[in-house]
C-alpha positions in Angstrom: 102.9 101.9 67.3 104.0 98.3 69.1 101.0 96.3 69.5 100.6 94.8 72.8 99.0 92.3 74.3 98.5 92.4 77.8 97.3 88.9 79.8 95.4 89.2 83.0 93.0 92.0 83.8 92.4 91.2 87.9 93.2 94.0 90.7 96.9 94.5 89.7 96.2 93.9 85.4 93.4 95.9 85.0 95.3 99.3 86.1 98.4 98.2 83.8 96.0 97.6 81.3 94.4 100.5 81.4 97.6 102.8 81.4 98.6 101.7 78.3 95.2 102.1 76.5 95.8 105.8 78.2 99.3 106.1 76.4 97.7 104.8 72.9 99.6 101.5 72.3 97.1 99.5 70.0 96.2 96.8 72.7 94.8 93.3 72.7 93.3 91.6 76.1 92.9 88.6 77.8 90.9 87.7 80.7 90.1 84.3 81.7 86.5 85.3 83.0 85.7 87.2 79.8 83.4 89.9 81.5 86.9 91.8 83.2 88.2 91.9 79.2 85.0 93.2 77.7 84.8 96.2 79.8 88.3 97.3 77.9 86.6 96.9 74.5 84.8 100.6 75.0 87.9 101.9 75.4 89.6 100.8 72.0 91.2 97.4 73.3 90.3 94.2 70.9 89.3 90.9 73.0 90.8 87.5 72.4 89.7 84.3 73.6 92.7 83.0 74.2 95.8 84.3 75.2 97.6 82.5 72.1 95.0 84.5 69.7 96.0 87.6 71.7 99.8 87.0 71.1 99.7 86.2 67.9 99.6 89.5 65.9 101.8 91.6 69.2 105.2 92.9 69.3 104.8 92.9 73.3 103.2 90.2 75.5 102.8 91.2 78.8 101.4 89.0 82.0 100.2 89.9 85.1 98.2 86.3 86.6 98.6 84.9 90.0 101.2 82.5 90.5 103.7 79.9 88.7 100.5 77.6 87.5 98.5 80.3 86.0 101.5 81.7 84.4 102.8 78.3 82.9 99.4 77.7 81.8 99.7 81.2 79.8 102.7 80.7 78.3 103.0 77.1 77.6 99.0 76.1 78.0 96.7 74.1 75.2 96.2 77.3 73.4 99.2 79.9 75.3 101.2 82.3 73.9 104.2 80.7 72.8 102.1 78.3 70.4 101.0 81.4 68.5 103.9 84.2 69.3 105.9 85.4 66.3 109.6 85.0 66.3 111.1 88.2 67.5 108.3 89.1 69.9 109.4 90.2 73.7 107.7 88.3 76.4 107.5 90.3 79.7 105.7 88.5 83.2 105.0 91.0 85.4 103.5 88.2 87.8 105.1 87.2 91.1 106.5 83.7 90.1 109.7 81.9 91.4 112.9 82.8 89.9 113.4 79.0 88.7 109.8 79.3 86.6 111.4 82.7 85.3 114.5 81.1 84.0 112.8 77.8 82.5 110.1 80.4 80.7 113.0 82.2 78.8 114.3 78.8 78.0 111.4 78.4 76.4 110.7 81.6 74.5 114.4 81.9 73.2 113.7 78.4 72.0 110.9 80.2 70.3 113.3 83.2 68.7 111.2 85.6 71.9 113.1 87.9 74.3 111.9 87.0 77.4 112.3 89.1 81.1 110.6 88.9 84.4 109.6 92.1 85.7 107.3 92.1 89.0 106.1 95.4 90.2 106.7 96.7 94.0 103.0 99.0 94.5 99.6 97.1 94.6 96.0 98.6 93.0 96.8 102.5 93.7 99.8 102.5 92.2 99.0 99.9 89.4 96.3 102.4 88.3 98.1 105.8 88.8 100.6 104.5 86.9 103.5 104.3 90.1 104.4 101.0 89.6 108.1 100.0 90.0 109.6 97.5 88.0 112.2 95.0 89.3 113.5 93.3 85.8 115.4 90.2 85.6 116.7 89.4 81.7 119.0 90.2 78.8 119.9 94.8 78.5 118.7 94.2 75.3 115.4 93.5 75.8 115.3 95.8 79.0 115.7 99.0 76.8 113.4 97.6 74.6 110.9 97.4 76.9 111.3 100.6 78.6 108.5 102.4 76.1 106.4 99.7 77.4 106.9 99.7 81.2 107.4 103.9 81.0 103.2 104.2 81.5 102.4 101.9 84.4 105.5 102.8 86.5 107.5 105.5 88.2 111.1 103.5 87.0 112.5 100.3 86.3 115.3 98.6 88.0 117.6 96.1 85.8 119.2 93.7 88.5 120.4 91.3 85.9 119.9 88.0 84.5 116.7 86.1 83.9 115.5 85.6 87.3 116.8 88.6 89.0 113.1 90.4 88.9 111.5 87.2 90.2 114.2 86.8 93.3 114.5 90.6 94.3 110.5 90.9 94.1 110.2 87.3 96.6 112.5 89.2 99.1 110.6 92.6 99.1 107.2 90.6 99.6 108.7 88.6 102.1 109.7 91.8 104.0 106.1 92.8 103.3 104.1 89.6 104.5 106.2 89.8 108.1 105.6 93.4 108.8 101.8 92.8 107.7 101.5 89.8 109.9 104.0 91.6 113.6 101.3 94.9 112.4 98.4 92.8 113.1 99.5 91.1 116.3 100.5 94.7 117.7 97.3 95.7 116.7 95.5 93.2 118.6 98.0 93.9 121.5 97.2 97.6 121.5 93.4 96.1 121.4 93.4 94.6 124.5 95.5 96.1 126.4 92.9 98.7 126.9 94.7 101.9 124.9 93.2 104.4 122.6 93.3 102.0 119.2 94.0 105.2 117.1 96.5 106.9 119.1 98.8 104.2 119.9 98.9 103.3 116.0 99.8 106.8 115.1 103.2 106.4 117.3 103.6 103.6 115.4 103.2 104.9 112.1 105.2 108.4 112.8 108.1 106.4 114.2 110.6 104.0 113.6 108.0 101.2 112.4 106.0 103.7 109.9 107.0 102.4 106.9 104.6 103.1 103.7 103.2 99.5 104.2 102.9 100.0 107.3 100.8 103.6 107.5 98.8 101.9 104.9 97.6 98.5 106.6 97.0 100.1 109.8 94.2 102.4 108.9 93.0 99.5 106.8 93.1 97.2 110.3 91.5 99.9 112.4 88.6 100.7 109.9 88.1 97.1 108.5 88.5 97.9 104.8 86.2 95.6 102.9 88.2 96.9 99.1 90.9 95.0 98.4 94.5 96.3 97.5 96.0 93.2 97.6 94.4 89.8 97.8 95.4 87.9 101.2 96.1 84.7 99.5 98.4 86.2 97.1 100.8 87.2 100.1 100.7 83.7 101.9 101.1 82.4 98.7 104.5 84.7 98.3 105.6 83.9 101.7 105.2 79.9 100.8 107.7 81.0 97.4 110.0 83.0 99.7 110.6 80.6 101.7 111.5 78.0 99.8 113.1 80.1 97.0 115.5 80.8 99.9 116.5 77.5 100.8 118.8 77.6 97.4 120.8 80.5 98.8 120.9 78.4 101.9 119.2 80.9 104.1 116.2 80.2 106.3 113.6 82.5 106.7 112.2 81.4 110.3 110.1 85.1 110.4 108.4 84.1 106.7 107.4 81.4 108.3 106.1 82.2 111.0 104.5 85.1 109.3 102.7 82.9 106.9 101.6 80.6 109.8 99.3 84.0 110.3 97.9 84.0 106.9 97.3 80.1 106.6 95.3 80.9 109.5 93.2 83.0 108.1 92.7 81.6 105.0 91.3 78.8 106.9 88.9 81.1 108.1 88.0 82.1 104.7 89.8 85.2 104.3 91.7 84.3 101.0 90.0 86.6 98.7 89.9 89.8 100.7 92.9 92.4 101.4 95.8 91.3 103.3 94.9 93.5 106.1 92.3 91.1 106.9 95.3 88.8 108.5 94.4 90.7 111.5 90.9 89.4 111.9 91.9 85.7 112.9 94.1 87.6 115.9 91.2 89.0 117.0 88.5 86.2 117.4 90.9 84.2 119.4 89.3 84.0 123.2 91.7 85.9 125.4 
C-alpha cells in the first residue's frame, strides 16, 4: 500500500493519525516532543526523528502543525521534508497557514519534482478522531484524485476549490466566521449572566433558534459547564483571526468583526488562556467588575 508519513500528532494530528493506522496504510510519525509519536509505535506506526527521515522512504507526506512557522520549519527546516522527499512524492498540509505560505510551499516542492496541495479540515478533535473531517483543498486535479485514498479515512468529503491556495483562503474565512460567533457567544453569555436569567434556559433559545449553529450548540454548553478538555486550542483561533485579517486586506476587504473578535482572545491570552479550549474566551468577560 502508499506509505505515508504523517507530521504532527497534537489534538487535531493524533486522530488523523490514527485513522489511517485504522485503514492499514503502512505509516511513519513525527512528533516534535517524541513521547505523542511513541504512543503510535504499539499500534504498527515506525517513529522518525526527524520529519526529513520520516519523508524519506513515503509516497504521501502529510502535515498537521500550528501555524506558517512550524510548517515552514517542516518543510524547508535543517533536517525537513523536502531535503529528504523523493521526486514524485505528494506533499499535503492539512495545517491552517496563509494562502501566500501555501503557494510559496508548492513553489518549492514542484521545484523538488513533489505535488504539493493545501488541504485544511473544517471539524476540530471529535471529528478529527471519528474520522468527520472535511477537507477544503487548494492545488493541481491531479494530485486531488490522488489524494483522495488518503483523505477518504479522516474525513466525511473533500472539497476541490482550485488552485494552490484555495484550501488555505476558504479555511481562513470559515475560521474567521468561527472566531466571531465564539467571541458575540461569550459576550451574550456574560449578558444572560448578569442580567439575572436562568443561564441554561436562555442559552437553549439561543441554540434552537436562529443563532444555533453547530459551533454554536457546541461552545455554549462548553461555556456554561467550564470544560477543562480542549477541542480546540484558544490560541490557535486568535492566531487565525490575526491570518484572516490580514489575508483579507489582499482582496481589499476589511474584516472590522475579526478584529474585534480577536481583541477578545488577545485578551485572554493575556490572562493565560492560550492553551486551553476556545470556549475559555468567555472567562476574561466574566472577571471584569460590573
Amino acid at each position: 500500500m502508499t506509505k505515508v508519513a504523517f507530521i504532527g500528532l497534537g489534538t487535531m494530528g493524533s486522530g488523523m493519525a490514527a485513522r489511517l493506522i485504522a485503514a492499514g496504510f503502512p505509516l511513519t510519525v513525527y512528533n516534535r516532543t517524541r513521547h505523542a509519536a511513541e504512543s503510535f509505535r504499539k499500534d504498527g506506526a515506525s517513529v522518525a526523528g526527524s520529519p526529513g527521515e520520516a519523508a524519506r522512504s513515503a509516497d504521501v507526506v502529510v502535515a498537521m502543525v500550528a501555524d506558517d512557522g512550524a510548517s515552514r520549519e517542516v518543510w524547508t527546516g535543517g533536517d525537513g521534508v523536502l531535503g529528504s522527499v523523493c521526486p514524485g512524492a505528494l506533499l499535503i498540509d492539512c495545517s491552517t497557514i496563509t494562502a501566500e505560505w501555501a503557494r510559496e510551499l508548492a513553489d518549492l516542492a514542484q521545484s523538488r519534482g513533489c505535488l504539493f496541495l493545501d488541504a485544511p479540515v473544517t471539524g476540530s478533535r471529535p471529528q478529527a478522531h471519528s474520522g468527520e473531517l472535511l477537507f477544503l483543498v487548494g492545488g493541481p486535479a491531479d494530485a486531488m484524485e490522488r489524494a483522495r485514498p488518503i483523505l477518504q479515512p479522516m474525513s466525511r468529503g473533500a472539497v476541490h476549490l482550485g488552485g494552490n491556495g484555495a484550501g488555505a483562503t476558504m479555511k481562513l474565512i470559515n475560521n474567521f466566521v468561527c472566531g466571531v460567533q465564539a467571541a458575540s457567544l461569550a459576550e451574550a453569555v456574560v449578558w444572560i449572566e448578569r442580567s439575572g436569567l436562568n443561564a441554561g434556559e436562555a442559552v437553549s433559545i439561543l441554540t434552537a433558534g436562529a443563532p444555533g449553529s453547530p459551533l454554536v450548540k457546541t461552545l455554549a454548553e462548553r461555556m456554561l459547564n467550564g470544560a477543562s478538555d480542549i477541542n480546540f486550542r484558544l490560541e490557535l483561533m486568535a492566531k487565525d483571526l490575526d491570518y484572516a485579517a490580514r489575508e483579507s486586506q489582499r482582496a481589499h476587504v476589511h474584516l472590522a468583526t475579526a478584529r474585534a473578535a480577536l481583541g477578545r482572545f488577545e485578551s485572554a491570552i493575556a490572562r493565560g488562556l492560550g492553551g486551553r479550549d476556545l470556549s475559555a474566551v468567555i472567562e476574561p468577560l466574566r472577571e471584569q467588575e460590573q
